[in-house]
KOLNU-412116 format. One line per field, with one value per residue (C-alpha): residue number from 1; x, y, z. Coordinates in steps of 0.2 Angstrom, whole numbers, plus 5000, padded with zeros to 4 digits. Example, Ala and Ser with C-alpha at 12.3 -4.5 7.8 and 13.67 -1.06 7.14 Angstrom:
% KOLNU-412116
i <- c(1, 2)
xx <- c(5062, 5068)
yy <- c(4978, 4995)
zz <- c(5039, 5036)
END
This chain:
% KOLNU-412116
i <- c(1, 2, 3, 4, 5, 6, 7, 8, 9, 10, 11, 12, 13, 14, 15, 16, 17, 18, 19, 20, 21, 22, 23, 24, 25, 26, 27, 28, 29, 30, 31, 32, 33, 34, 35, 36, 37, 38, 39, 40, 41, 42, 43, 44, 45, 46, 47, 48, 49, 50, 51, 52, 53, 54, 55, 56, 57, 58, 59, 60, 61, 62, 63, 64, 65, 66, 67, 68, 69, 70, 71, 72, 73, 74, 75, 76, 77, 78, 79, 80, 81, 82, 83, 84, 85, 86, 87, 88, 89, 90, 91, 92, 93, 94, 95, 96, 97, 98, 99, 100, 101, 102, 103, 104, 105, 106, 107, 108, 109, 110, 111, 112, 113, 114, 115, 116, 117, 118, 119, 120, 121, 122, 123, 124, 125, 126, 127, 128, 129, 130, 131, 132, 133, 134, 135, 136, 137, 138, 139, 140, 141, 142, 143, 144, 145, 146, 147, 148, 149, 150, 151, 152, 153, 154, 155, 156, 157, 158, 159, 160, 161, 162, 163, 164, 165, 166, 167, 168, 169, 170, 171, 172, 173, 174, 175, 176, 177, 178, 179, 180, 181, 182, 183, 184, 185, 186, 187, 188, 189, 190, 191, 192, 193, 194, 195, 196, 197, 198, 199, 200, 201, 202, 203, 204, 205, 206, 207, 208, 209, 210, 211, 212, 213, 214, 215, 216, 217, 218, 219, 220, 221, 222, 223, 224, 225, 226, 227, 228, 229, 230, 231, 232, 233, 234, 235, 236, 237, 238, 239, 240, 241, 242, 243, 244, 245, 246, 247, 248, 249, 250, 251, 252, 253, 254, 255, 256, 257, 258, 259, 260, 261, 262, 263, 264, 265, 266, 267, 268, 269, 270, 271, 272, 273, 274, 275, 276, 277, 278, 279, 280, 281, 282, 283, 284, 285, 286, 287, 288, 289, 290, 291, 292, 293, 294, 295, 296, 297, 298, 299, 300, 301, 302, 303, 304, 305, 306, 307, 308, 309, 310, 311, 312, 313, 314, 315, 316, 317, 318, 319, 320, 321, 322, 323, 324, 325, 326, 327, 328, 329, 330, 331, 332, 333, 334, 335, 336, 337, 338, 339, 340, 341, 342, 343, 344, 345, 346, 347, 348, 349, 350, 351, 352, 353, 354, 355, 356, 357, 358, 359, 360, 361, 362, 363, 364, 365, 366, 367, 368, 369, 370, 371, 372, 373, 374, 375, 376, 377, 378, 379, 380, 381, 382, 383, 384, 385, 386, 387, 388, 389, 390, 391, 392, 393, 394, 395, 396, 397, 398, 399, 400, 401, 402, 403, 404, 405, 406, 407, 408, 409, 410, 411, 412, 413, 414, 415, 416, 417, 418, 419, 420, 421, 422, 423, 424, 425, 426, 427, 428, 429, 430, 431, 432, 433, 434, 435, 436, 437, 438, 439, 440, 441, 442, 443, 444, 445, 446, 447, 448, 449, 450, 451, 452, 453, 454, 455, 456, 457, 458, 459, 460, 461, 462, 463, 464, 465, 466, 467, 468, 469, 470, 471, 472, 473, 474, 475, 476, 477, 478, 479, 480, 481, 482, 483, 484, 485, 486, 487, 488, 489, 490)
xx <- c(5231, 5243, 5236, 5221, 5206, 5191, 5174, 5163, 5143, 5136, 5117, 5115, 5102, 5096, 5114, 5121, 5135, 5139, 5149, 5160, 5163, 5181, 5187, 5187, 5193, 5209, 5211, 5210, 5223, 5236, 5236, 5239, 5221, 5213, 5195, 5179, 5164, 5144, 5130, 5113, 5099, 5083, 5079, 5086, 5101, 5112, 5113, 5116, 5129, 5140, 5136, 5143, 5159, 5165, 5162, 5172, 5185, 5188, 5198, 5186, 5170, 5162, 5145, 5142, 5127, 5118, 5119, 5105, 5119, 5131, 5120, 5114, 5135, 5135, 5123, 5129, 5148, 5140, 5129, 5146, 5154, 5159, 5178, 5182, 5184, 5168, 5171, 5158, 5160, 5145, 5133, 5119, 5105, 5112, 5129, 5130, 5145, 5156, 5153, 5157, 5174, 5178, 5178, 5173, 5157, 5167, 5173, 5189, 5193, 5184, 5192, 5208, 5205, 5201, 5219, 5226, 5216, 5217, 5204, 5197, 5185, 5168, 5151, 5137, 5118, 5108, 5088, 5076, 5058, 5056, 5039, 5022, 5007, 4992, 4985, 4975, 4956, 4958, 4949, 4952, 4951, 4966, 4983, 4998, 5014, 5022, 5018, 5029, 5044, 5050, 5061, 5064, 5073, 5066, 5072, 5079, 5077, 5091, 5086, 5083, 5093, 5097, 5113, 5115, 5128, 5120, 5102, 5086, 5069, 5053, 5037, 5038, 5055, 5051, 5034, 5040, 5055, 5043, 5032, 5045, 5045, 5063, 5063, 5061, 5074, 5085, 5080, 5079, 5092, 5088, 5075, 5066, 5064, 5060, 5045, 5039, 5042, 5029, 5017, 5017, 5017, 4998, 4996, 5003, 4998, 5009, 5008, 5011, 5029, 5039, 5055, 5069, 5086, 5095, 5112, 5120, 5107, 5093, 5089, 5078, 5089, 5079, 5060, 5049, 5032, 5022, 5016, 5028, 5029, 5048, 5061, 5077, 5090, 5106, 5126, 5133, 5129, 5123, 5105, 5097, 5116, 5114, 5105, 5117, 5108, 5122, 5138, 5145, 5144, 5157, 5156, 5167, 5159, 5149, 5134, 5117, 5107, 5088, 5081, 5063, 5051, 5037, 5019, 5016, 5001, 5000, 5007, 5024, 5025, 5023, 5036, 5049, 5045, 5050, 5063, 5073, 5068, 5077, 5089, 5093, 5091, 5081, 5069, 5074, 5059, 5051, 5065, 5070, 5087, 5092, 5112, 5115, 5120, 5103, 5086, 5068, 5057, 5038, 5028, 5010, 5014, 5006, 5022, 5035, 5054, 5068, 5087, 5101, 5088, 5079, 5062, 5063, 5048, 5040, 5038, 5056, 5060, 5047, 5046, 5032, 5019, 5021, 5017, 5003, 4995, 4998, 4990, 4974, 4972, 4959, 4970, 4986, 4985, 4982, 4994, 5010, 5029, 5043, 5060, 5077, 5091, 5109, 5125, 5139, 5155, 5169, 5161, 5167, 5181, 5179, 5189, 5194, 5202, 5221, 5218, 5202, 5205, 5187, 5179, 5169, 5180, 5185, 5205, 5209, 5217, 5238, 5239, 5236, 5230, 5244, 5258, 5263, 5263, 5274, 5286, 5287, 5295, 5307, 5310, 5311, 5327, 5336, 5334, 5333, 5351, 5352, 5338, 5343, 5361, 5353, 5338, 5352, 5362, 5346, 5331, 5335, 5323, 5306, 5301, 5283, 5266, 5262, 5246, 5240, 5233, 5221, 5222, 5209, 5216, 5232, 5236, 5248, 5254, 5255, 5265, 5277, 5287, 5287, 5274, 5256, 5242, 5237, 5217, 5218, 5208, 5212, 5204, 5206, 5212, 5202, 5185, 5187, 5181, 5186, 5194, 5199, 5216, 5225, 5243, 5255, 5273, 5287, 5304, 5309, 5299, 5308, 5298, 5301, 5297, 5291, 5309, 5316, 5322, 5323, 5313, 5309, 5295, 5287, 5282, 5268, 5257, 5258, 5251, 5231, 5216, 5215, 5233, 5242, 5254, 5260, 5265, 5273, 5273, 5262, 5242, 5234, 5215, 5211, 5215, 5233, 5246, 5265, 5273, 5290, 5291, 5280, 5281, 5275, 5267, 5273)
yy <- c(5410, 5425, 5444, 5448, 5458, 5453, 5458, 5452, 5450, 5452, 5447, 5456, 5445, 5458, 5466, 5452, 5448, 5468, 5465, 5451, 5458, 5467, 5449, 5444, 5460, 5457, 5444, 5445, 5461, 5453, 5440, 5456, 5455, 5473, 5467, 5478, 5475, 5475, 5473, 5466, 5477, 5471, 5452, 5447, 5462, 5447, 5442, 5460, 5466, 5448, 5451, 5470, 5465, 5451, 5464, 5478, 5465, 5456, 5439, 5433, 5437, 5429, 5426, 5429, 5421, 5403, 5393, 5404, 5418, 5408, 5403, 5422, 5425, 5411, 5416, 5433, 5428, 5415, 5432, 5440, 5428, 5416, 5422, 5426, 5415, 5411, 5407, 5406, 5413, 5406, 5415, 5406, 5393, 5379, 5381, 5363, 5368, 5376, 5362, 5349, 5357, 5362, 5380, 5383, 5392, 5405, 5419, 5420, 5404, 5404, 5417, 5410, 5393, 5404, 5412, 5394, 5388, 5385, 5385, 5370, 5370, 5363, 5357, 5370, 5361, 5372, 5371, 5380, 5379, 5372, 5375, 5374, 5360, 5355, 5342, 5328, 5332, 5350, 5359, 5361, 5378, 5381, 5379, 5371, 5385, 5375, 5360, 5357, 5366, 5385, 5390, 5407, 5407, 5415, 5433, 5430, 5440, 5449, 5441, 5422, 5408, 5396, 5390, 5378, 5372, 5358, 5353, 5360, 5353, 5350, 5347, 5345, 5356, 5370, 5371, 5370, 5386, 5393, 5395, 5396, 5409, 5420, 5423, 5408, 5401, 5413, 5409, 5390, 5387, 5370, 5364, 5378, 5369, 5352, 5361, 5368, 5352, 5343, 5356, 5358, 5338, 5335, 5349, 5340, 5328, 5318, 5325, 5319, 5320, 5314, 5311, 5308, 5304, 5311, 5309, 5325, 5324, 5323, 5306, 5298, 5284, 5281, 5286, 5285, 5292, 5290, 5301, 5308, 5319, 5325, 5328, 5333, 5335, 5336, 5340, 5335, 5320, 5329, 5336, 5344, 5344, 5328, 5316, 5307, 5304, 5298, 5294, 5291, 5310, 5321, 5340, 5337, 5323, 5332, 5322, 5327, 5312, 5312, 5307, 5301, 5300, 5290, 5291, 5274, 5279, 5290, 5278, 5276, 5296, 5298, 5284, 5292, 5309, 5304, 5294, 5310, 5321, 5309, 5298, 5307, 5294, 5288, 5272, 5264, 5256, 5270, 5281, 5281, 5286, 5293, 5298, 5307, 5325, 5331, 5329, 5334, 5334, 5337, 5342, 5353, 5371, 5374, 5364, 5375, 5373, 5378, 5381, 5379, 5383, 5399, 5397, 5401, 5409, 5399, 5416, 5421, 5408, 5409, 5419, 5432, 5422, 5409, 5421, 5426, 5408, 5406, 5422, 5417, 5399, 5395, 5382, 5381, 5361, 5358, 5369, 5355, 5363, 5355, 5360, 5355, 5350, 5350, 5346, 5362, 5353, 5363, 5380, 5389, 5390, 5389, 5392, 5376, 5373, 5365, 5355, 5346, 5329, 5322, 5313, 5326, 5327, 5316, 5318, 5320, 5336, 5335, 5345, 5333, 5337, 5340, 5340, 5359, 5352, 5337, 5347, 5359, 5345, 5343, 5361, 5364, 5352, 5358, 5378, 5380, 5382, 5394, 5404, 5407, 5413, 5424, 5430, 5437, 5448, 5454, 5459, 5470, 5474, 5481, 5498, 5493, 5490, 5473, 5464, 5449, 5438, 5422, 5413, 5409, 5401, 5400, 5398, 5399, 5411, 5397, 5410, 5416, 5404, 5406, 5418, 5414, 5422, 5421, 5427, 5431, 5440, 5454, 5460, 5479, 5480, 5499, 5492, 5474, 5475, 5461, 5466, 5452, 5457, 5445, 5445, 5443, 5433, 5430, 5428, 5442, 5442, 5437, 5420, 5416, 5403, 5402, 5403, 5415, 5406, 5411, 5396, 5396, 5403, 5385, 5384, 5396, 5382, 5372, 5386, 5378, 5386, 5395, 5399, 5415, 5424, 5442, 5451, 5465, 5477, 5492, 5489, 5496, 5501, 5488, 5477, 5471, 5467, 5469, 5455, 5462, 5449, 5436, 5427, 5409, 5407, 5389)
zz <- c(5133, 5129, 5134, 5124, 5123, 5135, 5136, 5149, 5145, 5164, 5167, 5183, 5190, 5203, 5204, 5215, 5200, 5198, 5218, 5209, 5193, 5201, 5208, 5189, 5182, 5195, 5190, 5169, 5173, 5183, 5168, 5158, 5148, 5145, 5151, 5148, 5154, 5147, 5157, 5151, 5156, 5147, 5139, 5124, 5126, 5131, 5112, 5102, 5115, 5113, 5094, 5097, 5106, 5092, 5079, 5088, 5087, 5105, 5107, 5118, 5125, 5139, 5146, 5166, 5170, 5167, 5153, 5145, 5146, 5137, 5122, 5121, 5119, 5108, 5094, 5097, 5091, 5078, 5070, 5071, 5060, 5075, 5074, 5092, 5108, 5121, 5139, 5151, 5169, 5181, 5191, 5185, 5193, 5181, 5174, 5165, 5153, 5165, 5178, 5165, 5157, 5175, 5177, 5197, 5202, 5213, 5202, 5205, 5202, 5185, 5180, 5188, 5176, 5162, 5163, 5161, 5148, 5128, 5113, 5106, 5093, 5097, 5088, 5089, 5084, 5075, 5075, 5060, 5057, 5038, 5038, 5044, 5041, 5046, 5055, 5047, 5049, 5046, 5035, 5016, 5015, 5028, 5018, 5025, 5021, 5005, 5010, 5028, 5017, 5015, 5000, 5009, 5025, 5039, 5039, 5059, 5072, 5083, 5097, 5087, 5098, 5083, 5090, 5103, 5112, 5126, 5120, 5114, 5125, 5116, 5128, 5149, 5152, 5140, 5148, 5166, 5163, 5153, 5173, 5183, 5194, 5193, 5211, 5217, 5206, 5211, 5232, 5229, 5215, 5206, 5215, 5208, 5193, 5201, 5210, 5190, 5184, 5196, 5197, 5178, 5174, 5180, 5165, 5151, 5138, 5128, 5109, 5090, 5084, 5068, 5068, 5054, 5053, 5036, 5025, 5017, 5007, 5016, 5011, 5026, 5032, 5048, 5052, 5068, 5073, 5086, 5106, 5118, 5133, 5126, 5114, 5120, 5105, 5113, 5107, 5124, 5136, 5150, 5154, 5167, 5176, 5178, 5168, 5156, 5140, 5128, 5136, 5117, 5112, 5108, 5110, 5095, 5084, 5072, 5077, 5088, 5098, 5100, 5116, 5115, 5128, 5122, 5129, 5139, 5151, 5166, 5179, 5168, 5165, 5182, 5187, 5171, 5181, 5196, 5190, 5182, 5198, 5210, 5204, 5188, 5174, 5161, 5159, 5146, 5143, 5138, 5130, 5112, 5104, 5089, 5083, 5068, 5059, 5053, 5060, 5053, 5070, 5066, 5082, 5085, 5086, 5103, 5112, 5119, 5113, 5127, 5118, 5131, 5147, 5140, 5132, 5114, 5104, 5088, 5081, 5082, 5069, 5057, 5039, 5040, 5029, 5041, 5058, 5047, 5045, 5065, 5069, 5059, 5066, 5075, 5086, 5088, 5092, 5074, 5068, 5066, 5065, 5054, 5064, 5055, 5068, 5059, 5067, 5064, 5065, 5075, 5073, 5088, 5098, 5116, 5130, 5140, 5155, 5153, 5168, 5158, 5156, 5153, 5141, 5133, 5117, 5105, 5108, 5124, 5130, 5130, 5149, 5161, 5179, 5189, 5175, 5182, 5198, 5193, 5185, 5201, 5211, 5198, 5200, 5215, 5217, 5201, 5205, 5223, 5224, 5210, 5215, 5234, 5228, 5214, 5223, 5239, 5224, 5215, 5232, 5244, 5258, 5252, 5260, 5249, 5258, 5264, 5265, 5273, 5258, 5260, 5245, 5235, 5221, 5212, 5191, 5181, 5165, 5151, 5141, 5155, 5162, 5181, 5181, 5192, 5198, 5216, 5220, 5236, 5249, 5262, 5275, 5277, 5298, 5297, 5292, 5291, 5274, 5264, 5248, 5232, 5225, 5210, 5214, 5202, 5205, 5194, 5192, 5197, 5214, 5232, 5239, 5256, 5267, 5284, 5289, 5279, 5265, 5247, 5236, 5217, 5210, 5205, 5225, 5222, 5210, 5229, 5238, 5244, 5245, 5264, 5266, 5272, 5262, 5267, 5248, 5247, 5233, 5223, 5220, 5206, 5204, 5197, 5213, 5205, 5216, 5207, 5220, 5224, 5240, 5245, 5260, 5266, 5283, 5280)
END
């Protein structure tokens, strides 16, 4: 992607990310990105401040946290009119979407694969609450809320999670992230979760739910009711990081899938548990599946809803007469909730990875891995000559300050021919302190090899993680080496 303007949405999750937020920022500059940075301070901020930065007219704003971050930045943009990029930077416990578009956990490098990436527009699932009913056997003189449907639209709330980008949980995983404990998940990672989830199962009970499948317009073209322990209305395949529950969708298809877990007695529940704890698929004997663009889901009030791995709150999506009618019930149980689910066809353009090559998308992406590196061979054999004459006439020796540089990672400019980033880090000989610089090579930079030799700038997409380089050339605040000279130790 070409220069643009950047703003970074950081959860700070106990200040751990504020250290790496300079690795990214070297990196975004040497790319020639003007980057600013947001940090979240308080729950829900996540949202209005990705809402503030597409309205103030960034390119792209990214989300630096889990996927909870990332669906905060989502409906942010989406509020905002949904016109500018999203790219996600993890630094969370699950980072599903970055890990399945391939963008690295380490900073640097996402950032590095953010640099060499392009837009593609995706689906977004959207979830509502029609309306509110009651369940049979309740009294007469309690009122359903216009009979399971709302003429008026809930008036939303600045920090209501509508949109959803990987899948919305209905029952066992709402409850258990709605226990977990942040510290631990923060100590233990992912097995945080898998603790929650066996010390919440023994809690639960399987519940009442409806389910419809509707046309264009919302003619019911496909009905099931009957008890679950979970409904997990997905956009992508994968859930949980792991679980594959529909290896036919798109993030493009403008369709959602419904996965059903249906209520078969304790020993099966147990056995499906232990099942999606440890070998990470479901039974299918006790699953059901549903495919389609728009969903009316029917289930008691009292069960929780997750959107994307945060807990979302009923009351957050409900008009005012209907928070009334929950506030005076007696039980919640009896209370049942009509959600609409609809499929929003390429509603957002989201940064992906040149180098992704997955099935995750309808069409596949044209940049293959390993096309640059292809045509670096090819390069190589038809410039070296060229290069070493012209890089004699045009480099003198540098009297500029040298570092040693372990790489990190390397990308290239997409929009600058022979132009790459190299992340890199160097420790200070003073304090051995370890300090990130990006390192910015082009054309016009001197390359050397171990030996001396001038080689073209294509030899810098061979460089490997752990190599040393010594660059010479002027650093800037913002950690940005100007390469004048770069030598190989190779």
């Amino acid at each position: 992607m070409s220069g643009k303007k950047a703003c970074i949405v950081a959860d700070l999750r106990t200040g751990e990310h504020l250290a790496k937020i300079p690795d990214i920022v070297a990196v975004f500059s040497a790319a020639g990105w003007k980057t600013d940075v947001t940090l979240k301070e308080y729950g829900g901020e996540t949202l209005k401040l990705a809402q503030k930065a597409a309205r103030d007219g960034y390119d792209l704003v990214m989300g630096y946290g889990g996927d909870g971050t990332l669906n905060a930045v989502i409906n942010g943009v989406m509020n905002a009119g949904g016109k500018c990029l999203v790219a996600d930077l993890p630094g969370g416990t699950y980072n599903i979407w970055a890990g399945t578009i391939g963008v690295p956990h380490d900073p640097a490098k996402a950032a590095l694969a953010i640099v060499n990436s392009e837009a593609r527009k995706v689906d977004l699932g959207h979830v509502e609450v029609e309306g509110l009913g009651f369940a049979k056997g309740m009294g007469s003189d309690q009122q359903p809320t216009n009979g399971m449907k709302t003429d008026k639209k809930p008036e939303k709330s600045p920090q209501t999670r509508q949109y959803f980008l990987l899948h919305v949980g209905i029952g066992v995983d709402a409850a258990m992230m709605a226990h977990i404990s942040k510290p631990l998940k923060y100590h233990l990672g992912p097995l945080a979760f898998d603790l929650s989830t066996i010390k919440e199962m023994p809690e639960q009970r399987p519940f009442p739910v409806q389910v419809q499948v509707m046309d264009k317009a919302d003619n019911v073209e496909t009905h099931w009711q009957g008890d679950v322990w979970e409904v997990i209305v997905s956009k992508v395949p994968i859930f949980g990081g792991a679980v594959n529950l529909d290896p036919d969708a798109r993030a493009d298809d403008g369709l959602l899938s419904v996965c059903l877990i249906t209520a078969n007695g304790p020993v099966k529940t147990i056995e499906q548990a232990l099942s999606i704890l440890a070998q990470k698929k479901l039974d299918a004997e006790t699953t059901r599946y549903f495919r389609g663009a728009h969903f009316s889901i029917q289930v008691p009030a009292s069960i929780g809803m997750q959107v994307d791995g945060s807990v979302a709150k009923l009351e957050e999506l409900l008009h005012k007469s209907e928070q009334k009618v929950m506030q005076h019930a007696s039980d919640a149980k009896q209370i049942m909730v009509n959600y609409r689910f609809d499929a929003k066809p390429r509603a957002l353009q989201m940064v992906i990875p040149r180098t992704y090559s997955g099935s995750l998308f309808s069409k596949r992406n044209l940049h293959q891995p390993g096309d640059e590196r292809g045509s670096t061979l090819q390069q190589k054999v038809t410039q070296n000559g060229k290069v070493q004459q012209d890089s004699q006439r045009r480099f003198q020796s540098t009297q500029k300050t040298a570092y040693e540089v372990t790489v990190i990672g390397v990308a290239p400019i997409p929009e600058k021919q022979h132009t790459y980033i190299v992340a890199g880090s160097y420790k200070k000989q003073d304090t051995d302190e370890t300090e990130v610089f990006a390192v910015r090579i082009d054309d016009q930079t001197r390359i050397l090899n171990s030996e001396g030799a001038s080689i073209p700038p294509t030899a810098v997409w061979e460089l490997q993680e752990g190599e040393k380089i010594v660059v010479e050339g002027d650093k800037t605040k913002r950690g940005v080496i100007g390469a004048s000279c770069v030598s190989f130790s190779r």
